[in-house]
MIZAVEX-631180 format. One record per atom (N, C-alpha, C): x, y, z; atom name; residue in one letter. Coordinates in nm, 2 decimals. Layout:
% MIZAVEX-631180
X = X Y = Y Z = Z nulo = CA lolum = A
...
This chain:
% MIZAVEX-631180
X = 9.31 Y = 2.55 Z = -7.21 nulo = N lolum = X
X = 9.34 Y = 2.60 Z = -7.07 nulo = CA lolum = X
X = 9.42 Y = 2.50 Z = -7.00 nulo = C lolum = X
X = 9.50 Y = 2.54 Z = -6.91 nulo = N lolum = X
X = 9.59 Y = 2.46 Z = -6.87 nulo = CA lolum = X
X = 9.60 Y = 2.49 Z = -6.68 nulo = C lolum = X
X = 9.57 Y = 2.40 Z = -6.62 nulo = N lolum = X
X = 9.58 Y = 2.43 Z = -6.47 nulo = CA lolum = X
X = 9.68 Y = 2.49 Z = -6.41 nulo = C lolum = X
X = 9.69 Y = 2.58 Z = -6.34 nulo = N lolum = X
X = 9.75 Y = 2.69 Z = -6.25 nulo = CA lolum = X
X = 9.91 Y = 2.67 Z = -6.34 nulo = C lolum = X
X = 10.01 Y = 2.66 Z = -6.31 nulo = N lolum = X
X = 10.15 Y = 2.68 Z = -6.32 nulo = CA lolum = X
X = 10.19 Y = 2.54 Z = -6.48 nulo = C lolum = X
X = 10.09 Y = 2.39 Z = -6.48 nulo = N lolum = X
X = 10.10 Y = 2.32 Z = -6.58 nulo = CA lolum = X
X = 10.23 Y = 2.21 Z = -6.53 nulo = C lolum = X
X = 10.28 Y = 2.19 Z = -6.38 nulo = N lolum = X
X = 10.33 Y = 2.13 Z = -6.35 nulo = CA lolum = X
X = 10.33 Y = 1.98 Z = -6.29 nulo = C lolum = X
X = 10.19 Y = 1.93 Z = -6.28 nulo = N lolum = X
X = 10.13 Y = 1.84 Z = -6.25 nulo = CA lolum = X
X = 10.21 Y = 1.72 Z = -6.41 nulo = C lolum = X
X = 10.27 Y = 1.61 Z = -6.30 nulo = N lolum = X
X = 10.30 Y = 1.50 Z = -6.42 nulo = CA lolum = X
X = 10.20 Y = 1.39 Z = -6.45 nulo = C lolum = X
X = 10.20 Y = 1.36 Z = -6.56 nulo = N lolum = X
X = 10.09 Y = 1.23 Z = -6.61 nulo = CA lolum = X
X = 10.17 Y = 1.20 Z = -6.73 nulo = C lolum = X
X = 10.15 Y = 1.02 Z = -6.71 nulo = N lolum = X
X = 10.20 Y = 0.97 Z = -6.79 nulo = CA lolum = X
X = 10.16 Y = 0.95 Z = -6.91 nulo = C lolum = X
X = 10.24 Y = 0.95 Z = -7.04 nulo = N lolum = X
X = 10.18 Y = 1.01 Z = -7.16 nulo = CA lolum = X
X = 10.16 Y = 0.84 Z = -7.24 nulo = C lolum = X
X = 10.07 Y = 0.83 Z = -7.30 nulo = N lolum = X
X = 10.09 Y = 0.71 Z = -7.41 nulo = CA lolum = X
X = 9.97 Y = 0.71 Z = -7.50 nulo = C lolum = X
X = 10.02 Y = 0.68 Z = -7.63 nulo = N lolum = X
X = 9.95 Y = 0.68 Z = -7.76 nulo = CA lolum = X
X = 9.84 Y = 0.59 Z = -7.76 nulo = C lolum = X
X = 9.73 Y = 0.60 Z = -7.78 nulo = N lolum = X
X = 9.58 Y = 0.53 Z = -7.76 nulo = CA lolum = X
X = 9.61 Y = 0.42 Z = -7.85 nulo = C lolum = X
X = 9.64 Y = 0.36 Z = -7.98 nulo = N lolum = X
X = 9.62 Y = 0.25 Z = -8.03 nulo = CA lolum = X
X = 9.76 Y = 0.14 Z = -7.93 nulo = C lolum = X
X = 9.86 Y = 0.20 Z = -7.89 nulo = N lolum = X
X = 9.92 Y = 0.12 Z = -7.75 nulo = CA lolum = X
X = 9.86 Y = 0.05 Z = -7.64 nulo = C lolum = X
X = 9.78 Y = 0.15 Z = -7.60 nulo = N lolum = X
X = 9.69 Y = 0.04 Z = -7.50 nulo = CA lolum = X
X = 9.59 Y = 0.00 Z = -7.53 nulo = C lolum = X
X = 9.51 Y = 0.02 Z = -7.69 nulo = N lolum = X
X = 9.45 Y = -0.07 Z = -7.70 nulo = CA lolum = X
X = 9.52 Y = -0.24 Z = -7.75 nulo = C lolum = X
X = 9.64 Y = -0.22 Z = -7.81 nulo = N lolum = X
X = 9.71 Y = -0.31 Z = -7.83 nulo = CA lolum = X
X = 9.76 Y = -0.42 Z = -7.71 nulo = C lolum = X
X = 9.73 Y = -0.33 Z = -7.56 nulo = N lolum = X
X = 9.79 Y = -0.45 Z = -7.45 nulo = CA lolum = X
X = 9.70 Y = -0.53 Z = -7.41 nulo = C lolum = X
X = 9.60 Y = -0.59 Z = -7.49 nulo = N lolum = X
X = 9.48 Y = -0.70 Z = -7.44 nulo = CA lolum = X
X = 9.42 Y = -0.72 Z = -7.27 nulo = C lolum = X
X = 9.44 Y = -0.81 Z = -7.21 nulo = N lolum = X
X = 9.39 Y = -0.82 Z = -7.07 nulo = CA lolum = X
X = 9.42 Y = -0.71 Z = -7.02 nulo = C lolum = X
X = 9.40 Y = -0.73 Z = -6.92 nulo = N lolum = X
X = 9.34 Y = -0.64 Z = -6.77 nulo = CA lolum = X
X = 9.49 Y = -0.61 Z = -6.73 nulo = C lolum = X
X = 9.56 Y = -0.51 Z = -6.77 nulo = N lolum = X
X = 9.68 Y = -0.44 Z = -6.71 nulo = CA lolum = X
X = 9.73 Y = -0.31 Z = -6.69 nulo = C lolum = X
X = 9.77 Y = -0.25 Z = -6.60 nulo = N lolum = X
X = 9.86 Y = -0.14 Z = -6.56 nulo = CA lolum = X
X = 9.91 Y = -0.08 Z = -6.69 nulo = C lolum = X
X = 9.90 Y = -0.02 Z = -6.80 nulo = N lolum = X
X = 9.96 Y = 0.02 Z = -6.91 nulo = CA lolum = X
X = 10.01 Y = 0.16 Z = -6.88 nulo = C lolum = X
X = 10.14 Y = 0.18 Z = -6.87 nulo = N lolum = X
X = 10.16 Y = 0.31 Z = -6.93 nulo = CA lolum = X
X = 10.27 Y = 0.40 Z = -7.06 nulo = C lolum = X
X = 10.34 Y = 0.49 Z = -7.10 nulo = N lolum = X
X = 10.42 Y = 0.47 Z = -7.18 nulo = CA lolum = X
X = 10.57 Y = 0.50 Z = -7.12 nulo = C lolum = X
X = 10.57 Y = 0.46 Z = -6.99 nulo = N lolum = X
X = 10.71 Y = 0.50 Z = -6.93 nulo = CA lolum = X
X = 10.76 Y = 0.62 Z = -6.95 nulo = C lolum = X
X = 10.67 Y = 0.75 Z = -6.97 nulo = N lolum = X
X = 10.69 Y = 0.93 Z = -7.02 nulo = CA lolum = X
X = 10.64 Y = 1.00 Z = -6.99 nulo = C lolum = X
X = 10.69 Y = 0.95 Z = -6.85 nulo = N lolum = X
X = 10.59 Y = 1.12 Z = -6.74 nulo = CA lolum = X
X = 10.65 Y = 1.23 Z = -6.82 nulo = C lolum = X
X = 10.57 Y = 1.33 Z = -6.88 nulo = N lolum = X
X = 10.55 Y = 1.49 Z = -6.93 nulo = CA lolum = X
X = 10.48 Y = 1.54 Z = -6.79 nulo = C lolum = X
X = 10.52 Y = 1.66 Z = -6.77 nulo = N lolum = X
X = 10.39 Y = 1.75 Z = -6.71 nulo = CA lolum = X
X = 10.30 Y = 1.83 Z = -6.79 nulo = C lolum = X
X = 10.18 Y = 1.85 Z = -6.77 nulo = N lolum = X
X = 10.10 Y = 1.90 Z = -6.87 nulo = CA lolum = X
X = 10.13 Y = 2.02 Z = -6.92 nulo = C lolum = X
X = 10.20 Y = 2.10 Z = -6.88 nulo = N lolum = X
X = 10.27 Y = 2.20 Z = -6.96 nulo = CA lolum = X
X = 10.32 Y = 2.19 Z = -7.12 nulo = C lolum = X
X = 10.46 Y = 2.04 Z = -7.08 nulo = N lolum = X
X = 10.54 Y = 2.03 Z = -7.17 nulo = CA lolum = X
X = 10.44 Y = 1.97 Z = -7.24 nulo = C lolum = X
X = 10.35 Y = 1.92 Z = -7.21 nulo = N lolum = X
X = 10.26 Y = 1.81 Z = -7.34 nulo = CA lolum = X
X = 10.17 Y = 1.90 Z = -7.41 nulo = C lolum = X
X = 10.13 Y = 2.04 Z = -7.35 nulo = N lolum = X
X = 10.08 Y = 2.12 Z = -7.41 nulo = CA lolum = X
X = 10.19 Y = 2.23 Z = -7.47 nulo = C lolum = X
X = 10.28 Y = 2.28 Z = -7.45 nulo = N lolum = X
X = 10.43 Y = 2.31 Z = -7.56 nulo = CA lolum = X
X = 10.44 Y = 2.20 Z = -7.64 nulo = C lolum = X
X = 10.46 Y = 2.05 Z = -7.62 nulo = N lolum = X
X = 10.45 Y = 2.02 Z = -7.74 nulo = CA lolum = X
X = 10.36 Y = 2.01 Z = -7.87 nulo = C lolum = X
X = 10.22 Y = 2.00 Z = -7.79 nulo = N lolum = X
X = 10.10 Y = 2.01 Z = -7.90 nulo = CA lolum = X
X = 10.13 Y = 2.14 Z = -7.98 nulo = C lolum = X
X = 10.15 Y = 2.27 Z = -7.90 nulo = N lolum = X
X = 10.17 Y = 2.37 Z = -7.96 nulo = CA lolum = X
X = 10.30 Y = 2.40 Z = -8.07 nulo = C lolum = X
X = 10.40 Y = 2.30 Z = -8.05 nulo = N lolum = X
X = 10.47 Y = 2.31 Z = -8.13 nulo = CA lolum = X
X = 10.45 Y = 2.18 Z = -8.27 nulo = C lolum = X
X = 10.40 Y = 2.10 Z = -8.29 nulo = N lolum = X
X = 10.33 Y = 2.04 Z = -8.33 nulo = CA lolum = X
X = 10.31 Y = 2.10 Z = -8.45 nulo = C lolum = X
X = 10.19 Y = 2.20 Z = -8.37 nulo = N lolum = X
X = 10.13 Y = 2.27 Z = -8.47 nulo = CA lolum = X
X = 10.18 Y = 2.38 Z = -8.55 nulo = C lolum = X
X = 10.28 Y = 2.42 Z = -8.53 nulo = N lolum = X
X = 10.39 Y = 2.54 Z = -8.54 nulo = CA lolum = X
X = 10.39 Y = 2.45 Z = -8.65 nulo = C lolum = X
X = 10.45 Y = 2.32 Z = -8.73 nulo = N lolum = X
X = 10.50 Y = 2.22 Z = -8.81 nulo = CA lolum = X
X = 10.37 Y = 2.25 Z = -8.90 nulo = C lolum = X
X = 10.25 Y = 2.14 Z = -8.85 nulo = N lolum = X
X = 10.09 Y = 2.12 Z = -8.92 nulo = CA lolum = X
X = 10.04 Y = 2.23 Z = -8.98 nulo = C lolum = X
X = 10.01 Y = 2.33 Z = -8.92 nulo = N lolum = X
X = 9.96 Y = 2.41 Z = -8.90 nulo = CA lolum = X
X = 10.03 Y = 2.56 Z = -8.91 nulo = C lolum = X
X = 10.09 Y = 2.62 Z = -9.00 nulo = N lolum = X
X = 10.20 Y = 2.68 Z = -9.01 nulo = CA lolum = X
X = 10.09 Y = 2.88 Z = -9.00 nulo = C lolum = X
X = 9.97 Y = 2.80 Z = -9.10 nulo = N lolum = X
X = 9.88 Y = 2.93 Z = -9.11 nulo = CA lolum = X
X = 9.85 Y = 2.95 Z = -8.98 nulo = C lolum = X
X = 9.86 Y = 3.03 Z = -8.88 nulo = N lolum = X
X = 9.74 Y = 3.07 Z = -8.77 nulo = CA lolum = X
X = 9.67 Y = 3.17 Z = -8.75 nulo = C lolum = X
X = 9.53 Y = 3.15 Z = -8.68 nulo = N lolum = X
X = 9.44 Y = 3.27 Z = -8.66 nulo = CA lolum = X
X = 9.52 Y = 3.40 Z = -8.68 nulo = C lolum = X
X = 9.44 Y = 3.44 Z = -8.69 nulo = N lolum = X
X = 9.50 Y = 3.62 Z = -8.71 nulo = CA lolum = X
X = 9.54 Y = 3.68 Z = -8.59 nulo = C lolum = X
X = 9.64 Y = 3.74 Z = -8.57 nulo = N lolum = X
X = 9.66 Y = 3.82 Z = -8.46 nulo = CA lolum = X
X = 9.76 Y = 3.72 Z = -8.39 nulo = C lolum = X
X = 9.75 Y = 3.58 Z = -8.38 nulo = N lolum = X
X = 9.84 Y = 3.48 Z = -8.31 nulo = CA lolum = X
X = 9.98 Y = 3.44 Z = -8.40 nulo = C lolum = X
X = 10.06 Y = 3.53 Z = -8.31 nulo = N lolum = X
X = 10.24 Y = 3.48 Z = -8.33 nulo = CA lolum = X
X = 10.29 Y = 3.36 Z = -8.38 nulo = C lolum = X
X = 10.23 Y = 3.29 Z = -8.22 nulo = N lolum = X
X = 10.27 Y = 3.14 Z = -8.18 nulo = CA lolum = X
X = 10.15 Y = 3.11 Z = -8.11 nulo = C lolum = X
X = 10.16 Y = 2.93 Z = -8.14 nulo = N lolum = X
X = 10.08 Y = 2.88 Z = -8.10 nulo = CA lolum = X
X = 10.04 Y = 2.88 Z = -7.92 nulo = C lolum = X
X = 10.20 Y = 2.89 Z = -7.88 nulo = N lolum = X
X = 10.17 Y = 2.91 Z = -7.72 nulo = CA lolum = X
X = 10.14 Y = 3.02 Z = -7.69 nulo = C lolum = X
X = 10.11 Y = 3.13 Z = -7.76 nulo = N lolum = X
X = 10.05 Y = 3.26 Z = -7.73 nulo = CA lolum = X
X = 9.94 Y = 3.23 Z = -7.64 nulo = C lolum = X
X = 9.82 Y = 3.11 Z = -7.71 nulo = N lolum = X
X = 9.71 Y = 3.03 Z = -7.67 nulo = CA lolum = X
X = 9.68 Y = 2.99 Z = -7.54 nulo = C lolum = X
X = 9.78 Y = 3.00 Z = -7.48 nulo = N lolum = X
X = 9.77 Y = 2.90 Z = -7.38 nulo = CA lolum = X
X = 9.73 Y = 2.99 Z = -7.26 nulo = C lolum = X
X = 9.64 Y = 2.97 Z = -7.20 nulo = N lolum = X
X = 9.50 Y = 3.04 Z = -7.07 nulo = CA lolum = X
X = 9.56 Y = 2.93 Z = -6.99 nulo = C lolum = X
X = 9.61 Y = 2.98 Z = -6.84 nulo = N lolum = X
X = 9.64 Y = 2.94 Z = -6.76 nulo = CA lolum = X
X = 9.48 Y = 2.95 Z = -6.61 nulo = C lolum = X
X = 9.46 Y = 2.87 Z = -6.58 nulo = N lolum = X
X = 9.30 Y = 2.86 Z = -6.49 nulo = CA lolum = X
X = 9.38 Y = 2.82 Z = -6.35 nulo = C lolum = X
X = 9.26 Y = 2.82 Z = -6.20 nulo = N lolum = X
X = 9.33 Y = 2.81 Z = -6.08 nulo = CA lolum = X
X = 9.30 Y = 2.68 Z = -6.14 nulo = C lolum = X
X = 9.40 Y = 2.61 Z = -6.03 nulo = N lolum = X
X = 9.37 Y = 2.43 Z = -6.01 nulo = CA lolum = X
X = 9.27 Y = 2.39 Z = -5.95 nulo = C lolum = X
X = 9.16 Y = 2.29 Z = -5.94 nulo = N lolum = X
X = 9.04 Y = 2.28 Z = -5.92 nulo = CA lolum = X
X = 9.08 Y = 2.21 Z = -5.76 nulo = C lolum = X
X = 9.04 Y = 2.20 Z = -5.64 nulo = N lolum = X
X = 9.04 Y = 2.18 Z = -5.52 nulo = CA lolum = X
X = 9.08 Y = 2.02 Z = -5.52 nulo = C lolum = X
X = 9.20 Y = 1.99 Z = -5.47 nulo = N lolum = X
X = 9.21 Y = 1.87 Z = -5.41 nulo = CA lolum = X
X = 9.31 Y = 1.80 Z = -5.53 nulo = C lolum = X
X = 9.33 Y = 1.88 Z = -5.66 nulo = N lolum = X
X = 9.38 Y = 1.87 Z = -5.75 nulo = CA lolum = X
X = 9.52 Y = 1.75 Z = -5.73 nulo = C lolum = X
X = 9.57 Y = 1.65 Z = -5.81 nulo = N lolum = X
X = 9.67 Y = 1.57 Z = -5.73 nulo = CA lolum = X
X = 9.81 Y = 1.61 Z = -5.81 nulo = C lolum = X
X = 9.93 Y = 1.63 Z = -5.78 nulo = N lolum = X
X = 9.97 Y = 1.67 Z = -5.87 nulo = CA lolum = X
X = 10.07 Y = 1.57 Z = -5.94 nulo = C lolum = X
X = 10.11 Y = 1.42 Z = -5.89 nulo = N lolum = X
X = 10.14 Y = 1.33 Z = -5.97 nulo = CA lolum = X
X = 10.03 Y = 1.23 Z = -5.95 nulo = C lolum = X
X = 10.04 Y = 1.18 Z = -6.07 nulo = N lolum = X
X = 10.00 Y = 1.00 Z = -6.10 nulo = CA lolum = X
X = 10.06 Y = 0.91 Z = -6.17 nulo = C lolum = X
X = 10.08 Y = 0.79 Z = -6.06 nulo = N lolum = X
X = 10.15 Y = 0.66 Z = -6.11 nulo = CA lolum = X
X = 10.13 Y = 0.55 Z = -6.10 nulo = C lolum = X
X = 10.18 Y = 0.48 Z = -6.14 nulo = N lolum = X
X = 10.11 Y = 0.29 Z = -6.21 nulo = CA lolum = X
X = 10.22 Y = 0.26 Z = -6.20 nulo = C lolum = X
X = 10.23 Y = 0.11 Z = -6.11 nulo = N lolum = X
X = 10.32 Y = -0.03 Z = -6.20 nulo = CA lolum = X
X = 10.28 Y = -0.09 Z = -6.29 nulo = C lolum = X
X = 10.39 Y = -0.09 Z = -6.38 nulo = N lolum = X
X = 10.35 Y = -0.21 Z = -6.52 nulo = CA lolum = X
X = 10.40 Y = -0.27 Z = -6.51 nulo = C lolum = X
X = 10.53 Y = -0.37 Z = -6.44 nulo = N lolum = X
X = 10.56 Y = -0.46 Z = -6.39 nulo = CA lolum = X
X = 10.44 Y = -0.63 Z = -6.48 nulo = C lolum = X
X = 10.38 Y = -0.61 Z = -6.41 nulo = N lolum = X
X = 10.29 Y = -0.79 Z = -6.50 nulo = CA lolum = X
X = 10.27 Y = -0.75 Z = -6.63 nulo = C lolum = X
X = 10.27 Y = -0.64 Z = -6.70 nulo = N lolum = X
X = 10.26 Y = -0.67 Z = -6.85 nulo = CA lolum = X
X = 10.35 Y = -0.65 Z = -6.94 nulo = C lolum = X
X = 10.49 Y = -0.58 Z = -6.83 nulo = N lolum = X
X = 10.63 Y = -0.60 Z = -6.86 nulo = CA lolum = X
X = 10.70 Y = -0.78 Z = -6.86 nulo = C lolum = X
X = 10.65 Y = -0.81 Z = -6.74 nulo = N lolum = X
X = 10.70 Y = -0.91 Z = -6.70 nulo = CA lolum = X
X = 10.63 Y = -1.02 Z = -6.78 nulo = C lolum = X
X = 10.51 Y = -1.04 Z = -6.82 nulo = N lolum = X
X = 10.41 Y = -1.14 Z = -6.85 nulo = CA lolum = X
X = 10.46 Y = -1.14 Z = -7.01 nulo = C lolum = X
X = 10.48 Y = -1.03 Z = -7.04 nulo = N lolum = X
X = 10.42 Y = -1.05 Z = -7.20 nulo = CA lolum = X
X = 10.53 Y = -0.94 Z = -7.26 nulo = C lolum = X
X = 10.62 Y = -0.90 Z = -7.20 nulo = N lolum = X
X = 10.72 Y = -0.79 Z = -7.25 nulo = CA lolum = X
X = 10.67 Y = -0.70 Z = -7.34 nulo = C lolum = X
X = 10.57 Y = -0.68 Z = -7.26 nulo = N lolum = X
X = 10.51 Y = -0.55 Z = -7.37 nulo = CA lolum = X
X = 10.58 Y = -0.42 Z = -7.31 nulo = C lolum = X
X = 10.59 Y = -0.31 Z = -7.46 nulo = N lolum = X
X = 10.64 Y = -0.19 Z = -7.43 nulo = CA lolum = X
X = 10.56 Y = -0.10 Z = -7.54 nulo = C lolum = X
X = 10.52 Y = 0.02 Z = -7.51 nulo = N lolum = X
X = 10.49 Y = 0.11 Z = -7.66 nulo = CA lolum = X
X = 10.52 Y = 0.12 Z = -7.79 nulo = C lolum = X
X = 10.49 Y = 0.09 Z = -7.89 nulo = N lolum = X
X = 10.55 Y = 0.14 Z = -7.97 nulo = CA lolum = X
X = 10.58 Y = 0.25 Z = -8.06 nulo = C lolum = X
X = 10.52 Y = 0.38 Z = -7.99 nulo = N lolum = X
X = 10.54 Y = 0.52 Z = -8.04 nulo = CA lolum = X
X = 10.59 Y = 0.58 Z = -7.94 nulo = C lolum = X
X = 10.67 Y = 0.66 Z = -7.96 nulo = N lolum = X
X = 10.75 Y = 0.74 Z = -7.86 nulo = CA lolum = X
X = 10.64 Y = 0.87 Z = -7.81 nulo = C lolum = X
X = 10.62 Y = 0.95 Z = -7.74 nulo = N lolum = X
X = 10.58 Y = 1.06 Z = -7.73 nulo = CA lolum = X
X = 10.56 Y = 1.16 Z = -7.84 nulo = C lolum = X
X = 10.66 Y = 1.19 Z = -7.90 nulo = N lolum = X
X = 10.68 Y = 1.25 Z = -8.02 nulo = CA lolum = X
X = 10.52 Y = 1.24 Z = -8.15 nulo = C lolum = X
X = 10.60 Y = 1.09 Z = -8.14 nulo = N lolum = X
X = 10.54 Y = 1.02 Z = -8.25 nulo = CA lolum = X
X = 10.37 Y = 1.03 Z = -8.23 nulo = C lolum = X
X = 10.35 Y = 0.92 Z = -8.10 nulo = N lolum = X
X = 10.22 Y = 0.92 Z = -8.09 nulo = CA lolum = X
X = 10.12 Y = 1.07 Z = -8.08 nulo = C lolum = X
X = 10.22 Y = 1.17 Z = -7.99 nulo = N lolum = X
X = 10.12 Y = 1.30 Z = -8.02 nulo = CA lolum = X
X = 10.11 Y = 1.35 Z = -8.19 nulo = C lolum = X
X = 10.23 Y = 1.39 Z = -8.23 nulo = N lolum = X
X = 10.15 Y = 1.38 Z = -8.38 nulo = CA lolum = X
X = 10.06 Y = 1.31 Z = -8.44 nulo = C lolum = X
X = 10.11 Y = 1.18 Z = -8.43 nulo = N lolum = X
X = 9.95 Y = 1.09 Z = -8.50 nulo = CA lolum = X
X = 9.82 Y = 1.18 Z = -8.42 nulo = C lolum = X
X = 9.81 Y = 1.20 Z = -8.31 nulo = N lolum = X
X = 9.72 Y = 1.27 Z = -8.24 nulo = CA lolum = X
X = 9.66 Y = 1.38 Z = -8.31 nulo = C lolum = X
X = 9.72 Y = 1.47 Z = -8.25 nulo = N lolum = X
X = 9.72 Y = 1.59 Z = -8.38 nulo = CA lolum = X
X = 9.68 Y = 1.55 Z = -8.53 nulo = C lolum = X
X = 9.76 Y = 1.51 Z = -8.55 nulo = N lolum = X
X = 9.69 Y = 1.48 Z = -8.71 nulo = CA lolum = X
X = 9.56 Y = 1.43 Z = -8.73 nulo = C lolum = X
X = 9.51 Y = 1.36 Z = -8.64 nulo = N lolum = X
X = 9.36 Y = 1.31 Z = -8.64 nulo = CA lolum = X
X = 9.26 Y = 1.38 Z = -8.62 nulo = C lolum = X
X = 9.28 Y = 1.52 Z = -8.52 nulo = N lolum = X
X = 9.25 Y = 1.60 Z = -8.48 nulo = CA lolum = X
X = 9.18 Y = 1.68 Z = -8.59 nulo = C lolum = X
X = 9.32 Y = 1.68 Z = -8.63 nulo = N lolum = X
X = 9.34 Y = 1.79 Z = -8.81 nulo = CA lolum = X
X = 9.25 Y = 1.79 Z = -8.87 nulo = C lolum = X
X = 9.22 Y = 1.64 Z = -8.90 nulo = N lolum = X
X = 9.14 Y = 1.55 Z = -9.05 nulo = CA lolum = X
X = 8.97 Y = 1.53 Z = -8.99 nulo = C lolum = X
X = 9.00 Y = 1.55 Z = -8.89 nulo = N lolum = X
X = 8.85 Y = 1.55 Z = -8.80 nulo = CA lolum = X
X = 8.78 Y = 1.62 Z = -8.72 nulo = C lolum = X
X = 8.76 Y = 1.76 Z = -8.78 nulo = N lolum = X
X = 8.70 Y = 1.88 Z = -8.72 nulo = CA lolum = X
X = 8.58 Y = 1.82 Z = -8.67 nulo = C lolum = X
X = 8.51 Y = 1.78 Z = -8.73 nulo = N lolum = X
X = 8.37 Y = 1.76 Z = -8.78 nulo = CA lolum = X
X = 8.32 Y = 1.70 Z = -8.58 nulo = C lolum = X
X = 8.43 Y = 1.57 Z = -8.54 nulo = N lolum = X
X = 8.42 Y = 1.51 Z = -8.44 nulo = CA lolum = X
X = 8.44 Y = 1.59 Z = -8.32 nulo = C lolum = X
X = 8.52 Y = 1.68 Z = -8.25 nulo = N lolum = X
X = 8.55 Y = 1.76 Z = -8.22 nulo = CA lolum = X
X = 8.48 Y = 1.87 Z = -8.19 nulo = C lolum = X
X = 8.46 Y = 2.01 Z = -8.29 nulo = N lolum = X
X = 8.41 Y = 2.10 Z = -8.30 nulo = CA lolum = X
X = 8.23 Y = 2.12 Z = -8.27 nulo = C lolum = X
X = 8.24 Y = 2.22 Z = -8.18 nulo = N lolum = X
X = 8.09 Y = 2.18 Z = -8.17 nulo = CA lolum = X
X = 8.02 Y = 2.26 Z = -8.26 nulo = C lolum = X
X = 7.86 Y = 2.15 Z = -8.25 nulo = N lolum = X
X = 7.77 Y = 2.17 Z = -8.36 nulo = CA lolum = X
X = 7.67 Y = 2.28 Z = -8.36 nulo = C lolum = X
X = 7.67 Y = 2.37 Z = -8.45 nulo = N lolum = X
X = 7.60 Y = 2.47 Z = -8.40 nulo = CA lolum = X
X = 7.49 Y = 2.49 Z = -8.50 nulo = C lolum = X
């Protein structure tokens, strides 16, 4: 599901990245997506991974259930990284691309984590 219209921006970055920036900093991947496009991209993704789909589904964005926005909703969020730029020239090392796949692919190999238990 994806909130009202999916045009809310948030900045995108690969989880072993910030676990990689040690102390206490502002981390982000410099890749505002709006949740739309980062949900087109999962779905295309999967179009690649995932070539078989459920029955009856075209495309993967067929999937996509649009819900109202929940009350007070913000529609950007942003950070200076400036001191872990500046301190320590740290920057990401997976692009968007990259890091959502590895994502997805984890996803893939790890139903078990995910899927609930019935």
């Amino acid at each position: 599901m994806i909130d009202s219209n999916g045009q809310q921006v948030r900045d995108q970055l690969y989880l072993d990245d910030h676990a990689k920036a040690g102390e206490t900093y502002n981390i982000d991947g410099n890749n505002e997506q709006t949740n739309m496009a980062v949900v087109h991209a999962i779905c295309d993704v999967l179009e690649i991974l995932v070539p078989n789909k459920p029955q009856g589904v075209k495309a993967y964005r067929d999937l996509i259930v649009h819900v109202d926005d929940r009350p007070g909703h913000d529609k950007r969020y942003a950070i200076d990284t400036t001191k872990i730029e500046q301190e320590l020239g740290w920057t990401p090392q997976e692009s968007f691309e990259s890091g959502l796949r590895k994502t997805v692919e984890w996803y893939l190999v790890n139903p078990l984590w995910w899927q609930k238990q019935v």
